[in-house]
C-alpha positions in Angstrom: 0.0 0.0 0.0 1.3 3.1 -0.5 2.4 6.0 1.8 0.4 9.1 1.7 1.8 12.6 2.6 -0.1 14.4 5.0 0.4 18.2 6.0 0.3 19.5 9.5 -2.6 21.2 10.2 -2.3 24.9 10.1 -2.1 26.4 13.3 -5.2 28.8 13.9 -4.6 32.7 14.2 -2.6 33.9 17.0 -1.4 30.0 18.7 2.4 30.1 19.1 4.6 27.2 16.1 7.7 27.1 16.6 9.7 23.9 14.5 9.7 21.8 17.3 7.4 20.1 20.3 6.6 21.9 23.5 6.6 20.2 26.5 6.1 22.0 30.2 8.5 21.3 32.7 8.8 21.7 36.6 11.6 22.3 38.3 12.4 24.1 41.2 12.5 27.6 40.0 9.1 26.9 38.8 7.3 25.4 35.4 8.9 25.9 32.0 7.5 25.7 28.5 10.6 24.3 26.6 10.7 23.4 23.2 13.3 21.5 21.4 14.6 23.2 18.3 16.1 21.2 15.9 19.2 22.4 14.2 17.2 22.6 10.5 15.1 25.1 12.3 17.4 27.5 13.9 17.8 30.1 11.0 19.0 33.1 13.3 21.6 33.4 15.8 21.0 33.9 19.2 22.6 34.8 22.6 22.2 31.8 25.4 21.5 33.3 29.0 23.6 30.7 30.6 27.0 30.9 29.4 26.5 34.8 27.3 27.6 33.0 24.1 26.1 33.3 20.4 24.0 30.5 19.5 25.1 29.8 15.7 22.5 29.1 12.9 21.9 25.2 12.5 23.0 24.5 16.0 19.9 22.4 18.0 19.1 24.5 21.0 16.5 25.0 23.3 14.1 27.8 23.5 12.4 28.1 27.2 10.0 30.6 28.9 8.0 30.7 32.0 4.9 28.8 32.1 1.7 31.0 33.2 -0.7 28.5 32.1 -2.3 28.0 28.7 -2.2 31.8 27.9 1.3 31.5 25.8 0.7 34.8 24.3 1.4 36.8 27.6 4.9 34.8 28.4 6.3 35.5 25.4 8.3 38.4 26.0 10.1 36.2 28.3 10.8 33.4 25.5 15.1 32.4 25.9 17.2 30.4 23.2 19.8 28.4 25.4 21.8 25.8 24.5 20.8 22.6 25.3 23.3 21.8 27.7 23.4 25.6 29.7 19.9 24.9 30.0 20.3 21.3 31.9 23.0 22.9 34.3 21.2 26.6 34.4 20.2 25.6 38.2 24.5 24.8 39.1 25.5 27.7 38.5 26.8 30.4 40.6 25.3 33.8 40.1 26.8 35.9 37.5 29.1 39.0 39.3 29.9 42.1 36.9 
């Protein structure tokens, strides 16, 4: 039999796509959304919180914001690119002196 293509169904006006899954997480500085960005999706270049370094096109990163509930719209603003592995060890570090 064969395969058939399907398309993902188009998001409706106004709900939050970005190329990955979201998933909430809790952790002890309270819940996350966090998606997963794979490195096909990251066009741009960011800057990571965790270590102040630019997050190059193509590299897979994670993108994490507080979680308010299902209103994504108003926690937006607050939407960080880390790299995956600043964002596992975000809670060992030591605060950040300048």
């Amino acid at each position: 039999m064969a395969r058939r293509n399907r398309r993902e169904p188009t998001p409706e006006p106004g709900e939050f796509k970005l190329g990955g899954f979201r998933k909430i997480e809790t952790h002890p500085d309270g819940d996350w959304a966090v998606t997963r960005v794979t490195g096909s999706a990251a066009t741009k270049a960011y800057r990571c919180p965790g270590c102040d370094m630019e997050i190059k096109p193509a590299t897979p990163h994670v993108v994490a914001w507080p979680y308010y509930g299902d209103d994504i719209e108003s926690s937006l603003p607050d939407r960080r690119h880390w790299h995956t592995t600043c964002w596992a060890n975000r809670l060992n570090r030591r605060p950040r002196t300048r």
